[in-house]
C-alpha positions in Angstrom: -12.0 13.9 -12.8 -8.2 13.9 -14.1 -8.2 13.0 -17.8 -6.2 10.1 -18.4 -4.8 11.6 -21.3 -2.9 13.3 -18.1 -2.0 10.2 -16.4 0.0 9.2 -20.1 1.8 12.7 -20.7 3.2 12.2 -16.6 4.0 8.4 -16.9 6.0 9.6 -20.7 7.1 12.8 -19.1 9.0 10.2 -16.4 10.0 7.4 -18.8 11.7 10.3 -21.0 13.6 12.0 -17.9 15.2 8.7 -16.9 12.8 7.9 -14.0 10.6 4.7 -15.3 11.1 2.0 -17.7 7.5 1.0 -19.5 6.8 -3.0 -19.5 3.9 -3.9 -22.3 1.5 -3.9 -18.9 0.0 -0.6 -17.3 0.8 -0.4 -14.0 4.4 -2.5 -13.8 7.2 -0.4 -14.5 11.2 -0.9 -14.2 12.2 1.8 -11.3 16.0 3.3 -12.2 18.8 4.4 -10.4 17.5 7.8 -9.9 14.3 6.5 -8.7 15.6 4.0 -6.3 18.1 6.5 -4.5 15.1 8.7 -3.5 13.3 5.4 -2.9 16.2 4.9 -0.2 15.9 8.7 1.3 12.3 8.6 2.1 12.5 5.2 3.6 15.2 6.8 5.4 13.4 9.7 6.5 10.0 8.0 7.5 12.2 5.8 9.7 13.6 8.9 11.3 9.7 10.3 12.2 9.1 6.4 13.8 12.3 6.4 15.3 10.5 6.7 18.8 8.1 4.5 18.6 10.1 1.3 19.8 8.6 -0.4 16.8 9.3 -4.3 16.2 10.5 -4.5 12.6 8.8 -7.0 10.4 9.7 -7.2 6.3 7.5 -9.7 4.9 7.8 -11.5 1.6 5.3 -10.1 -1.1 2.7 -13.0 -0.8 1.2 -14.6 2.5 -1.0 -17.7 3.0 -4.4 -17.6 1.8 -6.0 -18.9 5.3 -4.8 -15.8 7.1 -5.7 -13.4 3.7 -9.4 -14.9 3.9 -9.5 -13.8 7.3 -8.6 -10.4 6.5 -11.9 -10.3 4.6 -10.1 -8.6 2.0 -11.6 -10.8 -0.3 -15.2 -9.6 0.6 -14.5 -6.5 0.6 -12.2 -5.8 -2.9 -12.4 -9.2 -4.8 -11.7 -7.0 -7.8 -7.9 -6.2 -6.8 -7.2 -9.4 -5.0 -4.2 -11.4 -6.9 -4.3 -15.2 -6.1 -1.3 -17.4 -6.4 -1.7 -20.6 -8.9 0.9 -23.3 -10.3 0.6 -26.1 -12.4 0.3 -30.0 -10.6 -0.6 -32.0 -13.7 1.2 -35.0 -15.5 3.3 -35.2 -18.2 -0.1 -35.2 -20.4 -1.5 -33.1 -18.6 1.9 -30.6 -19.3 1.8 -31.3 -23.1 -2.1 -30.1 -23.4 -1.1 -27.1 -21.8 1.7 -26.0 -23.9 -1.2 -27.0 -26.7 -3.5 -24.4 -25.3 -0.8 -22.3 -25.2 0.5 -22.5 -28.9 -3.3 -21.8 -29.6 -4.0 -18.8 -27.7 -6.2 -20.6 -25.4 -6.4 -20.0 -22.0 -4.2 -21.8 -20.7 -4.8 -20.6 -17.0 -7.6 -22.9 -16.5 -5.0 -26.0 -16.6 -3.6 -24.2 -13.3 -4.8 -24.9 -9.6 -5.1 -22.3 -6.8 -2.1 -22.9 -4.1 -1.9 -22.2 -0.3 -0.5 -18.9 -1.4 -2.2 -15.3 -2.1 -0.3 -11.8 -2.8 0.0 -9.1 -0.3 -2.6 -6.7 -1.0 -1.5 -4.1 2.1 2.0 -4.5 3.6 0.5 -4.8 7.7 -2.0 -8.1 6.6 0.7 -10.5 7.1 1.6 -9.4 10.3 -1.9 -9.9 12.5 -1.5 -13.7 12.5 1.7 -13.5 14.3 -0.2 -11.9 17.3 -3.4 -14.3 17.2 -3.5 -15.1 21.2 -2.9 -12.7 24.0 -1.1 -10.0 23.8 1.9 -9.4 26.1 1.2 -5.3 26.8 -1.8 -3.1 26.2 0.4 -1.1 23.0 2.2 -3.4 20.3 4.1 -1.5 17.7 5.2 -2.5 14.3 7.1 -1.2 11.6 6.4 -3.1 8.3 8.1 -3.0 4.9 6.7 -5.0 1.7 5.7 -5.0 -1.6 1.8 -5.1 -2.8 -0.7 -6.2 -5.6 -3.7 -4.4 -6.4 -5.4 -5.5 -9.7 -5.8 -1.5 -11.0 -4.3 -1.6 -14.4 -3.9 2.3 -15.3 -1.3 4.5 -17.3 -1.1 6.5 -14.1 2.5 6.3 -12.3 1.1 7.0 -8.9 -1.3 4.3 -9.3 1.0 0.9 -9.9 -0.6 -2.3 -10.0 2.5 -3.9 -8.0 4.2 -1.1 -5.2 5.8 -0.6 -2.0 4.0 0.1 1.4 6.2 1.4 4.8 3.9 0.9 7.8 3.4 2.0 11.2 0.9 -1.1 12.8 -0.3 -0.5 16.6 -1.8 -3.7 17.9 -3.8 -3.0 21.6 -6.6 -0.7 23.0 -8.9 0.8 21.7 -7.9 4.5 23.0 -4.2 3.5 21.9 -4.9 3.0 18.5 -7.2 5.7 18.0 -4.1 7.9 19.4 -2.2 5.9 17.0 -4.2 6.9 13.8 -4.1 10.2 14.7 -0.9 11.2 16.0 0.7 9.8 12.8 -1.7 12.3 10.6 1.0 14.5 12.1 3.5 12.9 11.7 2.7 12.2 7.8 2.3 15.8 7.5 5.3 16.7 8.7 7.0 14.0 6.6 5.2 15.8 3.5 6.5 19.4 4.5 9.9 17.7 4.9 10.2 16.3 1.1 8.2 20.0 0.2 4.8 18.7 -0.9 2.0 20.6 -0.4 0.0 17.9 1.4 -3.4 18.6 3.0 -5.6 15.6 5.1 -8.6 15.0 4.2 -11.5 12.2 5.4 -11.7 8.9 2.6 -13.1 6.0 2.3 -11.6 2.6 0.7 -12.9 1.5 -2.4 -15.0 -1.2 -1.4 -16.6 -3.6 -4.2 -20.5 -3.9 -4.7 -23.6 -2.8 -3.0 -23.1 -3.3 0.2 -19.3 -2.3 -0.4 -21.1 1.2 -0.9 -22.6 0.8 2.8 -19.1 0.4 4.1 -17.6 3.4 2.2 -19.9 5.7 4.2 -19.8 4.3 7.3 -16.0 4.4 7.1 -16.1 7.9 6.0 -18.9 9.0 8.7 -16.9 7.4 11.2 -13.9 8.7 10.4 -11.8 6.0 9.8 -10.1 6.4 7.3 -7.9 10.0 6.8 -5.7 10.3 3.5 -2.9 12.9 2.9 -3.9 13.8 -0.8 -1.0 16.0 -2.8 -1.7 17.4 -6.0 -0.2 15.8 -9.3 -2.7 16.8 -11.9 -3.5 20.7 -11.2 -5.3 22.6 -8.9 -8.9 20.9 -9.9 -8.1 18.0 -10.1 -8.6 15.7 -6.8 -5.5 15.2 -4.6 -3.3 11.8 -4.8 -3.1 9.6 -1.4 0.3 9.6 -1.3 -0.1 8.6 2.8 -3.6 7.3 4.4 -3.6 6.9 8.8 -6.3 4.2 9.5 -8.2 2.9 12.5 -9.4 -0.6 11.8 -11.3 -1.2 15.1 -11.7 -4.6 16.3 -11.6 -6.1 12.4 -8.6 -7.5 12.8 -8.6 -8.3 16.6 -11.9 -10.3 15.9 -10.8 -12.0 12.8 -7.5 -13.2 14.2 -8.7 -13.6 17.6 -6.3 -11.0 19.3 -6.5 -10.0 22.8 -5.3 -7.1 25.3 -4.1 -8.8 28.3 -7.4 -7.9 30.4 -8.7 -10.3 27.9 -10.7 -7.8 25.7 -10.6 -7.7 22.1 -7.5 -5.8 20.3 -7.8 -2.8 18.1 -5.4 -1.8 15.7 -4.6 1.0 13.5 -1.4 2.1 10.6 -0.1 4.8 8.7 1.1 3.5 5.0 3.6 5.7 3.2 3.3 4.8 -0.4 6.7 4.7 -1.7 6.7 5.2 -5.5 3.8 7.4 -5.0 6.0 10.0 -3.0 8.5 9.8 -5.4 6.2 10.6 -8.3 5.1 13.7 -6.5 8.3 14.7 -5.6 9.0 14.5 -9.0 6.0 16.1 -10.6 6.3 19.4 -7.7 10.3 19.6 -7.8 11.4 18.6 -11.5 13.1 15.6 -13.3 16.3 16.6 -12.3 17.4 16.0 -8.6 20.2 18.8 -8.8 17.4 21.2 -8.7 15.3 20.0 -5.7 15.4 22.7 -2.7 18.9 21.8 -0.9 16.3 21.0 2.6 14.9 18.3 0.4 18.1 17.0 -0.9 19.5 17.0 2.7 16.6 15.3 4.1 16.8 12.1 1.5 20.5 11.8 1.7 21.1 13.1 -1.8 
């Protein structure tokens, strides 16, 4: 177990070298220039590893209607990180007893109603909608770009509470996406050996909420679902940070969004997410706060 006195002294090691701006929040932080430029080079080199895949390219928005984020069943499954869109649709009355509960401290949130909206909670949700129907091959590819909210409030810099995801989505059968997971644990590793993180794979399991959430965990981790590419920020004892994780979904998605193959069958899917800010932390925390000293292959392989 990392102390979190850890998590502080990295987030203040990276606020004080220029990297991060601190908001009164854990978890949402201002990125700089230094951070977006390498931000830039590993979107730039994860394209370069997908540049065969003949991928359609999708950049969504970072919210999504809440019909097709129920039928994700993320929801169910994580009700404790799920961020829900709500606006105000009172009357002038209504408006002046809210600045009221406002002046007073109250909680003035319960004057709100729930909209159509939800926010993104993993960058490839939004996309499986688009494909409800039949699909027109056996081997849909996707390459998907957006920002995500996980309620996860923590002083930890690789652990945001609003971040970016970069996705590799296959949408088809079931042997395809099973190829898909786990040709791109490859891939990720050799993405992680590019940048010069020490990066090892290892089997995980999603934190799923609740009792039966427990159930899931280990049948995702006896079935193998779920591999993570964990790099060390916090020592050699401490556990390894996901800074890339190469799923197979199964049928969830295929099922839930009624997605066919065009024999008619129900679709599998599977994606690689590249957390963003989280590679730049660990590039960070493995080469040093200052860029002019990362290993010239590193600087040459993000551009810099």
């Amino acid at each position: 177990m990392v102390d979190t006195a850890d998590h502080v002294a990295f987030r203040d090691h990276l606020v004080e070298s220029g990297w991060l701006r601190r908001t009164s929040v854990d978890g949402v932080v201002g990125r700089t220039a230094p951070f977006v430029a390498v931000e830039r080079g590993i979107d730039a080199v994860v394209t370069r590893a997908g540049a065969d895949q003949d991928a359609t390219v999708l950049r969504f928005p970072p919210l999504f209607p809440r019909e097709s984020y129920l039928r994700t069943d993320y929801l169910a499954s994580f009700p404790n990180l799920s961020g829900s869109i709500h606006t105000f649709e009172g009357t002038d009355r209504d408006a002046v007893a809210l600045l009221a509960q406002q002046a007073a401290g109250e909680d003035w949130g319960l004057s709100l109603v729930t909209t159509d909206l939800m926010l993104v909670s993993a960058s490839c949700h939004p996309s499986y909608e688009l494909f409800a129907g039949q699909l027109e091959s056996d081997a849909v590819r996707l390459d998907i770009e957006g920002w995500c909210f996980r309620r996860e409030p923590s002083p930890d810099p690789a652990r945001a509470q609003a971040f970016r995801q970069r996705e590799f989505v296959f949408i088809g059968t079931p042997d395809g996406a099973q190829a898909h997971r786990d040709e791109w644990v490859t891939r990720g590793l050799a993405v992680m050996a590019e940048l010069g993180l020490p990066a090892v794979s290892d089997v995980a399991n999603d934190p799923f909420f609740g009792r039966a959430g427990r159930m899931l965990a280990a049948n995702q981790i006896e079935e193998v679902l779920k591999i993570e590419l964990l790099v060390p920020l916090y020592g050699a004892d401490s556990p390894g940070t996901a800074l890339v994780s190469s799923n197979c979904h199964r049928d969830h998605f295929g099922v839930n969004f009624g997605i066919t193959t065009p024999d008619g069958e129900i679709a599998h899917t599977a994606c690689v997410g590249f957390g963003i800010e989280r590679i730049v932390v660990g590039l960070v925390r493995h080469h040093g706060p200052r860029i002019e000293d990362w290993p010239m292959p590193v600087r040459e392989a993000l551009g810099l």
